[in-house]
RODO-2510 file (C-alpha; in nm, 4 decimals, decimal comma):
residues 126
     n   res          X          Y          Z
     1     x     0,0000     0,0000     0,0000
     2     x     0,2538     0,2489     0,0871
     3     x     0,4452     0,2079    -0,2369
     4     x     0,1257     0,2221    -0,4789
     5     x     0,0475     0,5364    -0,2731
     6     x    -0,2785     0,4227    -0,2013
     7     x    -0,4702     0,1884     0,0269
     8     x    -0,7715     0,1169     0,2654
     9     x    -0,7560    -0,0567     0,6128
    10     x    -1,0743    -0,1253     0,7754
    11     x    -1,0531    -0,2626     1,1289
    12     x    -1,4186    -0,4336     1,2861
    13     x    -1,3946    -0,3423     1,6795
    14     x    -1,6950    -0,3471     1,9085
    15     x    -1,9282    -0,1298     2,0533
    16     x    -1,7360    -0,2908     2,4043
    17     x    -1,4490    -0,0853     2,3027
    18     x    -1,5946     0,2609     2,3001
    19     x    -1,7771     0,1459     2,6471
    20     x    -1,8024    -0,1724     2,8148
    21     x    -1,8737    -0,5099     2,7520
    22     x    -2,2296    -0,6167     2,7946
    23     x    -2,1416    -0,9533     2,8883
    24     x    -1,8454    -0,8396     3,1316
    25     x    -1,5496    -0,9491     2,9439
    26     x    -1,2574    -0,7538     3,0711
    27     x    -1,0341    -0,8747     2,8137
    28     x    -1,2610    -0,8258     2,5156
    29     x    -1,3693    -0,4670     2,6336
    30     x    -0,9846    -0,3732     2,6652
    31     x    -0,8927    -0,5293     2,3473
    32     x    -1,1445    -0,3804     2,1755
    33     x    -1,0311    -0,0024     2,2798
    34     x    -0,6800    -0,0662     2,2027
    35     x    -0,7937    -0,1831     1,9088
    36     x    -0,9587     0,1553     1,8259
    37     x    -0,6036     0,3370     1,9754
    38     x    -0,4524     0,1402     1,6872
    39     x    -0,6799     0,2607     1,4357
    40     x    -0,6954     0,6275     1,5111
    41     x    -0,2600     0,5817     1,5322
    42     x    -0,2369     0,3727     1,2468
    43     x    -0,4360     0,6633     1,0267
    44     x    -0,2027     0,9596     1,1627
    45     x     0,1077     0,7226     1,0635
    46     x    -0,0316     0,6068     0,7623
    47     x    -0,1729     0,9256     0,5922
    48     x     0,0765     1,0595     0,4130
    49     x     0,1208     0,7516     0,1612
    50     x    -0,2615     0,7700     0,0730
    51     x    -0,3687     0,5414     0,3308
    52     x    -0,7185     0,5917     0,5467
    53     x    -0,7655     0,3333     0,8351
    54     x    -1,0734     0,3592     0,9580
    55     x    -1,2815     0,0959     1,2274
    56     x    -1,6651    -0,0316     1,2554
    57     x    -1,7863    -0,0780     1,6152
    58     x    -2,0640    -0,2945     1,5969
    59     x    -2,3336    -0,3605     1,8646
    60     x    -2,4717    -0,6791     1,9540
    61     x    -2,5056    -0,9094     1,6554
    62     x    -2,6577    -1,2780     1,6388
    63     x    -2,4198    -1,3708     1,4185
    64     x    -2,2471    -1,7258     1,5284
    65     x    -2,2762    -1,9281     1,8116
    66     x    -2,0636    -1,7026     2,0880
    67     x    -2,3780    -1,4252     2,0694
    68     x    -2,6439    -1,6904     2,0247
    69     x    -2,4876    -1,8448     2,3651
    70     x    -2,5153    -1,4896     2,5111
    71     x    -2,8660    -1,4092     2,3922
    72     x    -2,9952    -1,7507     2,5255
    73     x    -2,8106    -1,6721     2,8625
    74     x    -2,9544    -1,3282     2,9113
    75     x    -3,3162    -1,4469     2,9034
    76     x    -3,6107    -1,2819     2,8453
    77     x    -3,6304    -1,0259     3,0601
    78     x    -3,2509    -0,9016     2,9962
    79     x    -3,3156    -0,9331     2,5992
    80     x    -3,6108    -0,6930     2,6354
    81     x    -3,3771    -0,4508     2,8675
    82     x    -3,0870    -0,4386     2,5823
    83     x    -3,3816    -0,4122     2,3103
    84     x    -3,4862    -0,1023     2,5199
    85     x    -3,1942     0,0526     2,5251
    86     x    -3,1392     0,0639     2,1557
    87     x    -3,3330     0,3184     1,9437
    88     x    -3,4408     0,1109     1,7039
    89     x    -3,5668    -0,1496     1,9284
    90     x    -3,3864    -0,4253     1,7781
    91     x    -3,0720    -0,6057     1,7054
    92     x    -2,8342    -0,5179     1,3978
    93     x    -2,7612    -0,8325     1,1057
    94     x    -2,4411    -0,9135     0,9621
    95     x    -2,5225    -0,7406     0,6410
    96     x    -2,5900    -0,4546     0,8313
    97     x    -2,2179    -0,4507     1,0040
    98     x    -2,0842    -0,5093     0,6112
    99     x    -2,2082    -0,1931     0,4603
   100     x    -2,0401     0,0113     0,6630
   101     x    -1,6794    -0,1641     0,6411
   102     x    -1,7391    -0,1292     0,2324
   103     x    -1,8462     0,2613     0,2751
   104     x    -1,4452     0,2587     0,4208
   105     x    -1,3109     0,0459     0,2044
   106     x    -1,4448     0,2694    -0,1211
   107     x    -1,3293     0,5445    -0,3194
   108     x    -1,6005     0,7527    -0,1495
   109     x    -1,4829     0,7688     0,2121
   110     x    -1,1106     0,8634     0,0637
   111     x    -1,0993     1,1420     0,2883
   112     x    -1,2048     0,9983     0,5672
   113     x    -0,9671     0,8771     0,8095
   114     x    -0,9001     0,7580     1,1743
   115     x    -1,2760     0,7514     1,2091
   116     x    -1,5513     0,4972     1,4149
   117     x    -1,8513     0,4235     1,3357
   118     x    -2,0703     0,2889     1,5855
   119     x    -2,2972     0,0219     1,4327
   120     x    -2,5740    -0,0803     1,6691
   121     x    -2,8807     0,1076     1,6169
   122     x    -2,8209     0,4133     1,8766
   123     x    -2,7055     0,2014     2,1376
   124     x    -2,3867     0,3751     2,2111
   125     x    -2,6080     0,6878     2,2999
   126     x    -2,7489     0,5853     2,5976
***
């Protein structure tokens, strides 16, 4: 990338790294926010050869078995709290957390760099 002068890096995090882990991973939450530190480092360092690094935080996704574990722990009553406490009253899809990381990885965020976007339906605002 740095010798064609030109590249995209697009980093998936988690909504645990801008906050906390809704499952109480220590590990995950921290790893999370450094990976976001990397990101926003990574774009200042990278810049000047063309390069944008950018990272999606997503929210809580039922996309494999770990979440489906997690949802089926929380129960009923703690699935309805976190559905509350999103602003569109549901959970996010995979396809959902893919738009976003192509939006980065096209010509039209080229001037966007060292940026997160928070994909979880207004979660992160509460």
């Amino acid at each position: 990338m740095k010798e064609q002068r030109y590249g995209r890096v697009v980093n998936v995090s988690s909504g645990a790294g801008r906050s906390f882990s809704l499952t109480g991973i220590q590990a995950y939450a921290s790893s999370k926010a450094g990976q976001i530190g990397f990101t926003r480092q990574m774009a200042r360092e990278l810049g000047a050869y063309g390069i944008t690094v950018n990272n999606v935080a997503p929210g809580f996704v039922r996309s494999n078995s770990s979440p489906e574990k997690q949802w089926n722990a929380m129960g009923e009553g703690k699935q309805e709290v976190l559905l509350e406490g999103i602003s569109l009253h549901r959970l996010g899809t995979s396809e959902e957390i893919a738009y976003p990381v192509l939006f980065f990885a096209s010509d039209y965020a080229s001037y966007i760099s060292g940026q997160i976007i928070s994909v979880d339906g207004g979660h992160h605002m509460f």
